[in-house]
Backbone as CSV, one residue per row, in Angstrom:
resi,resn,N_x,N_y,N_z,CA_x,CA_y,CA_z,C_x,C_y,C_z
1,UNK,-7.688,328.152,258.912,-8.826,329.053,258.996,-8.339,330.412,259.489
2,UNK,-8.734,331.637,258.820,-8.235,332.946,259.136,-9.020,333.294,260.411
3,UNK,-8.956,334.243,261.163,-9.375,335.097,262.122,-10.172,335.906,261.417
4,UNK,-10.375,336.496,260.398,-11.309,337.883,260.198,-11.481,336.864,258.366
5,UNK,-12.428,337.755,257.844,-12.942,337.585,256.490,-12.897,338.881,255.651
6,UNK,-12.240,337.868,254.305,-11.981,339.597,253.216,-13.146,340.574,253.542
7,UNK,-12.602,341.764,253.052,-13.440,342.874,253.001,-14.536,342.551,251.660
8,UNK,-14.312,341.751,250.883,-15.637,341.892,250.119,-16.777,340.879,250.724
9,UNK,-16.680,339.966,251.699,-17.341,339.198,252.180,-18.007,340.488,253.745
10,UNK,-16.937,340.741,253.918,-17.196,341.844,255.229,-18.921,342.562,254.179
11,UNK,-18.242,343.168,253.803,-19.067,344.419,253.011,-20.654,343.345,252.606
12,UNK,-20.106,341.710,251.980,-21.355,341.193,251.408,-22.628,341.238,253.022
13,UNK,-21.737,340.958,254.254,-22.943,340.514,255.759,-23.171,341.466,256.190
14,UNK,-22.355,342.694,255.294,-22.864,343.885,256.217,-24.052,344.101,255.629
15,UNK,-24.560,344.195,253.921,-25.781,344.083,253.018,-27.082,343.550,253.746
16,UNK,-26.166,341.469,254.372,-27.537,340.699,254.320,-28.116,340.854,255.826
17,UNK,-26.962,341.472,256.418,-27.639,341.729,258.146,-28.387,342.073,258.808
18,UNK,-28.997,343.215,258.284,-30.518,343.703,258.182,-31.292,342.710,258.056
19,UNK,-31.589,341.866,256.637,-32.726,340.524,256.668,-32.537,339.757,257.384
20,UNK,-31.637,339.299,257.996,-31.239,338.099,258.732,-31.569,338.694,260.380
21,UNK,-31.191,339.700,260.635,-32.055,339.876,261.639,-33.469,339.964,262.006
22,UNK,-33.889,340.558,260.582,-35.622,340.787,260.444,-36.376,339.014,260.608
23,UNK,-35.547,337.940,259.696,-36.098,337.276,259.956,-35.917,336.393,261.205
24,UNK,-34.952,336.677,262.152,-35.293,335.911,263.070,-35.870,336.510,264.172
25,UNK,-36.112,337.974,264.147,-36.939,338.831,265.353,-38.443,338.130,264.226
26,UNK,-38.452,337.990,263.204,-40.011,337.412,263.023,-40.133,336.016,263.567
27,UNK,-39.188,335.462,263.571,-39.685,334.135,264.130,-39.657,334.231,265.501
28,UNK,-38.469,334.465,265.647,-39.146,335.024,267.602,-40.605,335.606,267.915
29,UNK,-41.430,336.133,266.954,-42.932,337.096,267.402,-43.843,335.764,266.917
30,UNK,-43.256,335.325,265.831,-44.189,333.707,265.911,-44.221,333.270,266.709
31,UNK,-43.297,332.644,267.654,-42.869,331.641,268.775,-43.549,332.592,269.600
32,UNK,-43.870,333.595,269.861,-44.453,334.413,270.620,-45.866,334.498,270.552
33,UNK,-46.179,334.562,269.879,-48.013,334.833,269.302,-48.277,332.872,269.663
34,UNK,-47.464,332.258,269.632,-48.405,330.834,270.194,-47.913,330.503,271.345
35,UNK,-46.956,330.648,271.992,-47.105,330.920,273.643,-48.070,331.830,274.338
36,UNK,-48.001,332.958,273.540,-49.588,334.048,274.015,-50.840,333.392,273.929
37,UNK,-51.062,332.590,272.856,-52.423,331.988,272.774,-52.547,330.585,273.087
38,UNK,-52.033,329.435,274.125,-52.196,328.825,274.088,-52.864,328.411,275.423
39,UNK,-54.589,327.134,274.678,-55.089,327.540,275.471,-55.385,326.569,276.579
40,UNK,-54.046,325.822,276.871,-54.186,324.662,277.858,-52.972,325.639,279.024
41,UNK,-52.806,326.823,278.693,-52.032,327.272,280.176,-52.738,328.778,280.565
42,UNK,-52.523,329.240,281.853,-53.059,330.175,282.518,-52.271,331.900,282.149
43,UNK,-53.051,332.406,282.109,-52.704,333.530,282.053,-50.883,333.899,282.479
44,UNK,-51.021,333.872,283.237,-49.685,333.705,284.325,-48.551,332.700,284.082
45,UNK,-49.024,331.629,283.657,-48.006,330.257,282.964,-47.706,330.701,281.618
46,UNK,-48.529,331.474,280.869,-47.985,332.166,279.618,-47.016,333.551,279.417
47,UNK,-47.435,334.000,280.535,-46.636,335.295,280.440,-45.180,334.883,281.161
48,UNK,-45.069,333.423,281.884,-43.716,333.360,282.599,-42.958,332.146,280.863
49,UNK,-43.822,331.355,280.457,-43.229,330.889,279.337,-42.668,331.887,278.404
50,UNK,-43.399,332.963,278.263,-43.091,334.433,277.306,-41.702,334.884,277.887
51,UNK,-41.643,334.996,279.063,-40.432,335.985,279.280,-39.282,334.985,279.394
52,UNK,-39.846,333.985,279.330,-38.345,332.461,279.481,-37.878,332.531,277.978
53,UNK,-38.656,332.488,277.419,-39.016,332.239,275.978,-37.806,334.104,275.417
54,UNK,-37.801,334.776,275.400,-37.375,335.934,275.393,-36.268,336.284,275.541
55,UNK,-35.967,335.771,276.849,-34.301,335.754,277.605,-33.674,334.766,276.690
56,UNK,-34.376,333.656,276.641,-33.518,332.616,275.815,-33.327,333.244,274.234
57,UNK,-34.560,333.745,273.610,-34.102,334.325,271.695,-33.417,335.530,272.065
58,UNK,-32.961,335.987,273.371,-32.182,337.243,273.464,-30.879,336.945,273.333
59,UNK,-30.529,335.637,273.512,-28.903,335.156,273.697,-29.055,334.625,272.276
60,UNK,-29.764,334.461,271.603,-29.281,334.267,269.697,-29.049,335.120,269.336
61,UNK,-30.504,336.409,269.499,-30.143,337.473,268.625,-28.450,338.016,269.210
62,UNK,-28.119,338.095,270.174,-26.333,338.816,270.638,-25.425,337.588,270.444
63,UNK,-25.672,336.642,270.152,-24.986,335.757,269.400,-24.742,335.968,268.231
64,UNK,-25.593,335.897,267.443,-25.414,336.000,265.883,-25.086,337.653,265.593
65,UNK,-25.965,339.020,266.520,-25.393,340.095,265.891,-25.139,341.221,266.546
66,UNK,-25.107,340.962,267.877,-23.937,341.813,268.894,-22.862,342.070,268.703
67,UNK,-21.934,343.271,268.646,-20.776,343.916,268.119,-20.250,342.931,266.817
68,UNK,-20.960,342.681,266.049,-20.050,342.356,264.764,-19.539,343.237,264.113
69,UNK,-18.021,342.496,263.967,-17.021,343.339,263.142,-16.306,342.571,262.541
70,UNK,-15.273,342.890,262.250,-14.675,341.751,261.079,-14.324,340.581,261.681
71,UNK,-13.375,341.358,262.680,-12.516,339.998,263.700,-14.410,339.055,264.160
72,UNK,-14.863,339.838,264.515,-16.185,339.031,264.933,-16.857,338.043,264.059
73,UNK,-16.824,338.278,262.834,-17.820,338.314,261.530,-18.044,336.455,261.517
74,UNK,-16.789,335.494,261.389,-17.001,334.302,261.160,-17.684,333.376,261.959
75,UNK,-17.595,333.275,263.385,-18.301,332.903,264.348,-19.543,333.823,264.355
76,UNK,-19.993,334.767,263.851,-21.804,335.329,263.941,-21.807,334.652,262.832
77,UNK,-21.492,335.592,262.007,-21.734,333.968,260.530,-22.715,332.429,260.349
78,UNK,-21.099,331.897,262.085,-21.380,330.672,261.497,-22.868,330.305,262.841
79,UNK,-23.356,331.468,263.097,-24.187,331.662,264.311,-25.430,331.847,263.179
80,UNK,-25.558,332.501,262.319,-26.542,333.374,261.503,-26.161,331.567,260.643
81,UNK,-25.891,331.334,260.448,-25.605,330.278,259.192,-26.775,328.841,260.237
82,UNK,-26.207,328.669,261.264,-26.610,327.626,262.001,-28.237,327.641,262.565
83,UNK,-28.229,329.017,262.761,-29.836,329.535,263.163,-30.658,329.395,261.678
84,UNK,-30.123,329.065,260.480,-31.074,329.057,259.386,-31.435,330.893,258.540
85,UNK,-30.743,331.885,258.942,-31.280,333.051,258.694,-30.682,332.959,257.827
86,UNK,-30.063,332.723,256.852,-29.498,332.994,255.279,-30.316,332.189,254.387
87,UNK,-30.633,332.636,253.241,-31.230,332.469,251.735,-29.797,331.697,251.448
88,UNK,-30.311,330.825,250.506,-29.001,330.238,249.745,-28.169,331.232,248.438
89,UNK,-28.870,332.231,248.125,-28.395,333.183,247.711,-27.483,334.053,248.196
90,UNK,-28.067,334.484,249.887,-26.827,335.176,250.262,-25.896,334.128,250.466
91,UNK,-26.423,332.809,251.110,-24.757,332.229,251.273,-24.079,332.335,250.208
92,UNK,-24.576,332.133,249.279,-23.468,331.347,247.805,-22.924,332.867,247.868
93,UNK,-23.272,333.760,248.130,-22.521,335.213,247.943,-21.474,335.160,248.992
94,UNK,-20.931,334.356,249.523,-19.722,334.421,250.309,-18.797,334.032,249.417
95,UNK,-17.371,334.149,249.630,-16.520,333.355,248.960,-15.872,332.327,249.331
96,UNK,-15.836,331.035,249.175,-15.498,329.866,248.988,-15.071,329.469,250.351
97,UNK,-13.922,330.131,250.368,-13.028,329.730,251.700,-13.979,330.586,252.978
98,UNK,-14.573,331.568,252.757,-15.055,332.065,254.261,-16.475,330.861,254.604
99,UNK,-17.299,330.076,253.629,-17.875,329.298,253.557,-17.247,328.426,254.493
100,UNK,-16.367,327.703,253.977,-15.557,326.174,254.002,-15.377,326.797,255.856
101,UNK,-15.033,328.139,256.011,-14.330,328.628,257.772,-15.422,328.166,258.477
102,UNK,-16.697,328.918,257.961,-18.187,329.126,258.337,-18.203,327.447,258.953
103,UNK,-18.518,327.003,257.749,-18.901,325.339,258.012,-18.012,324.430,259.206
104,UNK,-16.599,324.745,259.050,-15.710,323.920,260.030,-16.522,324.529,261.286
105,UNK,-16.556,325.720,261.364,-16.466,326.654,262.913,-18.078,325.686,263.885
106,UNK,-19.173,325.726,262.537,-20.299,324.634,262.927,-19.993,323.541,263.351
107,UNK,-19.459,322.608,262.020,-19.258,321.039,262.894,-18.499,321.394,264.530
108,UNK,-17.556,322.162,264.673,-17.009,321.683,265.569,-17.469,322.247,266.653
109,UNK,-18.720,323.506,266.427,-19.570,323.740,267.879,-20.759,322.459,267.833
110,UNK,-20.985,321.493,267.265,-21.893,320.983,266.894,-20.677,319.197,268.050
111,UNK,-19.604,319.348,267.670,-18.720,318.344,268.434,-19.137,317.543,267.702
């Protein structure tokens, strides 16, 4: 497994990085809008679930796309890959082997 990923794969996450962030700051405001409204806790028990809730999707989003760069790119990848934010379109737009990196780098945070 290489350390960094070709430049045409570089160039393909630099494209899908934008959506892949959009969609998981949307699912974070989902997960948000039903901790806000739920109506078996108190005012106060929601706003401390909210900000727990927050800190914790704050360590995905700088997981998956805090200083990515090339050397960075395979582990956010396989961060953006594991969180579900890729279309099977953009994946299949990787090439083969940065896939096959992607996938090992999972099983083996997965143990």
């Amino acid at each position: 497994m290489k350390d960094t990923i070709k430049e045409s794969d570089w160039k393909h996450l630099s494209r899908i990085q934008p959506a892949a962030l959009e969609r998981l700051c949307g699912r974070i405001i989902e997960e948000l809008q039903a901790l806000a409204a739920d109506p078996k806790r108190s005012h106060h028990e929601r706003y401390g679930a909210i900000y727990e809730w927050i800190r914790k999707r704050d360590k995905s989003i700088a997981a998956a796309f805090d200083a990515l760069s090339r050397s960075s790119a395979l582990p956010k990848l396989a961060t953006m890959r594991g969180l579900d934010l890729l279309t099977e379109d953009e994946w299949m737009g990787f090439s083969a082997e940065t896939r096959e990196s992607v996938e090992l780098l999972i099983r083996i945070r997965r143990g």
